[in-house]
C-alpha positions, 0 to 999 in steps of 0.5 A: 506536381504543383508546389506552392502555398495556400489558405485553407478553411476545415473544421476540426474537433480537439479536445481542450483541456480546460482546468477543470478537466484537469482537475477531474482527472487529478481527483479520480486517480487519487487514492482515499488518503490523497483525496482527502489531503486535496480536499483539506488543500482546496478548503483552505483556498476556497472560501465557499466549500465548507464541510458538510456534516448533514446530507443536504434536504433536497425539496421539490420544486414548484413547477412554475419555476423550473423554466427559471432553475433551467435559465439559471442553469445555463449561466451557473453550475449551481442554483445558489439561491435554492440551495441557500434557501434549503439550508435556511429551512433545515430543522432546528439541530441539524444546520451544520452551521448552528450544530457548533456544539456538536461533540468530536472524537479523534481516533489515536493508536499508541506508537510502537518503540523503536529500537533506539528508544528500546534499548536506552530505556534498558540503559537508563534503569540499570547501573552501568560499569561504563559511560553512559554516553559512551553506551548511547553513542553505540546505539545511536549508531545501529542501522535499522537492522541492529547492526553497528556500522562503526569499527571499535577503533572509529568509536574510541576514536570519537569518543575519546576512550581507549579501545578496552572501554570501547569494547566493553561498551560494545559489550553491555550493549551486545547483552541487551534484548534483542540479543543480536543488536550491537553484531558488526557481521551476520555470524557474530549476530547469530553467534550472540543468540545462541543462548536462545536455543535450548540445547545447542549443539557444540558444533554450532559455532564453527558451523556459523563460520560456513554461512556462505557455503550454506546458502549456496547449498554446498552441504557436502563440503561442511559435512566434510570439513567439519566431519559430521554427516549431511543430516547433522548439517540439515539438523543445524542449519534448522537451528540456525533458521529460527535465529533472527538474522535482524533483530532490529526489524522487529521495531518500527522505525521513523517514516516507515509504517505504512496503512493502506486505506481500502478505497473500496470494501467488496463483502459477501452477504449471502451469496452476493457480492455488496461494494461499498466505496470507502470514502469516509476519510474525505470529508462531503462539502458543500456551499457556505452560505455566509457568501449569500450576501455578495452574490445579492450584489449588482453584477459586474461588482468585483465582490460578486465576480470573486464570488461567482468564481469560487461558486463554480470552483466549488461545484465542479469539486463537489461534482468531480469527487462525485464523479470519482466515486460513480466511476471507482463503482462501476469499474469495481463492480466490473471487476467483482461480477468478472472475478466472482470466482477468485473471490469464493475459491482462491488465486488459483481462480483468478481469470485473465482481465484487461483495462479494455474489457472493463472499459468496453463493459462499462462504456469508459476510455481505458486511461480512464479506468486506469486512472480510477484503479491507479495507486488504489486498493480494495479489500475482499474476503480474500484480503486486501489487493491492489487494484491492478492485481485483478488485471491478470494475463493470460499465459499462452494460447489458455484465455482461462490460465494466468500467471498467479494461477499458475505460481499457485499451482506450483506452491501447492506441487512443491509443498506436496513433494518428498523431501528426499526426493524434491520435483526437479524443474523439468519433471515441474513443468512435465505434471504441469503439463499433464494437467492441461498448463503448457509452459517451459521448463525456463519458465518453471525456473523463472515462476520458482525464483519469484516466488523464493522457492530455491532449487533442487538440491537446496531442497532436497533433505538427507 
């Protein structure tokens, strides 16, 4: 074998990612909300994209000038002296740029309390028996969930009071609505909504005391500790569920309401499925022709090429968020004419799909239509999904069975059950598979638990 070095001369095709690439791809797996803060990022960077309130008046052209539009083509992405021209000729009324006196209407929505400002307010309309900055300083110090996350001795401590005035701080705040803020533990937070139930049962405070054996289902040792029957223990642990065990999530909090956006709105208009890209939170662009002059100028001038530069910038965006709504189209219209029959009958209709059948479909690369469904949502009769949601496996050698299906299934089983005699995992997966779903008795028990559902005996009813 001959070793040795040498020089060889091939031909090859790579792919280069030049910015604007990257910048295309960057676009189309951004969401609504993310496009329309990249577009308000690139108009402040890009002197020549402007916000284009009208729909541009497109003219024919003369067929003595297009083997000019098409030379022109060659060097620009854009015939900048045609589209200049246009927006010369738009009527009086709907130039965007002379229409200034156009009248806007921003939309606002109140901002709910939060508890913080619930519960002040309450303190600041009453007459206290303590400090009032001792009573604030409480319910600064509550965690989202309405508990205090200080002792009485670190309070006192802080605040230089005796422990007597800090408890009786504690105290007013504990009497304020929502009973249950102010708690330091979950019995003493349902023990102070107690008032809340109409006729409670005199067990019910030392029945709080077994919280723990409760959730682990040990109704029998309650039953016998403190000496009633099982069905008294059923009886009360219904109470206790209708108490709150966080009143405090029941106010909004600072950076924690999230809106979802719908990128795309699929409707059913007589039998047929209509898909409407929501887009109208990004704003259409188009050319500022301000800049016009500059581009007059001989070429080679640095003004000129400053231009050139940022025209082409600007139609590549134009072009790309064009892009990405062609494609977010195709690929949800895809998954509309795949998914017809979740969106008329419900989950359990849901039909396994993969990223490489809506990409043979639609004639795409998969990463590409996983860029365009990536961190987006769409809103059908059915309410409103994630995009990846659609994206169900099949389970087993079943091409027709998914795994939502198959929690539907089960949610339905359970709930049509005896009470006094709940389904058992096994005897779960023993009427699933009488109805043509093979799956194991662990996968019952792992469906189950992701769908809260508790076990047998936590189940079961006396």
């Amino acid at each position: 074998m001959r070793i040795g070095y040498g020089l060889n001369l091939e031909q090859t095709q790579k792919l280069i990612m030049t910015p604007e690439l990257r910048q295309a791809i960057t676009i189309l797996q951004l969401s609504a909300l993310e496009l329309s803060t990249y577009v308000d990022q690139q108009l402040l960077e890009n002197p020549l994209l402007e916000i284009d309130e009208v729909p541009e008046v497109i003219a024919e052209k003369d067929q003595s000038t297009e083997a000019d539009d098409n030379q022109l083509d060659s060097k620009w992405d854009l015939d900048w002296q045609e589209y200049f021209q246009h927006q010369d000729d738009l009527p009086e009324g709907r130039n965007p740029i002379k229409n200034d006196e156009k009248q806007r209407f921003e939309p606002f929505i109140a901002a709910a309390p939060t508890l913080q400002e619930h519960l002040l307010e309450q303190l600041h309309v009453q007459k206290l028996p303590v400090s009032l900055e001792l009573a604030e300083y409480i319910v600064g110090n509550l965690n989202d969930n309405g508990y205090l996350s200080l002792s009485l001795e670190e309070i006192a401590e802080e605040q230089g009071v005796t422990l007597q005035e800090a408890e009786k701080a504690l105290t007013l705040v504990q009497a304020l609505d929502p009973l249950g803020v102010g708690a330091r533990t979950l019995e003493e937070c349902l023990t102070l909504q107690l008032p809340l139930l109409p006729e409670c049962p005199p067990e019910m405070p030392m029945f709080l005391k077994h919280l723990e054996d409760l959730a682990a289902g040990k109704i029998q040792r309650i039953a016998s500790t403190l000496k009633i029957t099982v069905a008294q223990v059923q009886f009360l642990a219904d109470l206790v569920r209708k108490l709150d065990p966080k009143p405090g999530r029941r106010f909004s909090g600072s950076g924690q309401t999230r809106y979802i956006v719908p990128d795309v709105i699929v409707e059913e208009i007589q039998d047929e499925f209509i898909i409407l890209v929501n887009d109208i939170t990004v704003p259409r662009l188009g050319i500022n022709q301000t800049y016009r002059q500059a581009l007059s100028q001989a070429e080679g001038t640095e003004t000129r090429k400053f231009v050139e530069q940022k025209l082409n910038s600007a139609v590549w965006l134009i072009k790309s968020i064009e892009q990405r709504r062609l494609t977010l189209y195709k690929v949800a219209n895809a998954i509309v004419q795949r998914q017809q029959s979740f969106l008329r009958g419900g989950i359990r209709y849901l039909k396994p799909l993969t990223l490489k059948d809506i990409a043979e479909e639609i004639g795409v690369h998969e990463s590409t239509v996983s860029r365009a469904t990536a961190n987006k949502y769409v809103q059908t009769p059915r309410g409103i999904f994630d995009f990846k949601f659609f994206f169900a496996s099949s389970v087993g050698d079943d091409q027709d069975l998914t795994t939502e299906g198959i929690k539907q299934a089960m949610k339905d089983l359970i709930s049509s059950e005896d009470p006094h005699c709940p389904y058992s995992d096994q005897k779960i997966c023993d009427i699933l598979k009488d109805k043509g779903i093979q799956i194991s008795r662990r996968t019952v028990a792992k469906y189950r638990d992701e769908l809260g559902i508790p076990a047998t005996n936590l189940r079961k009813r006396y």
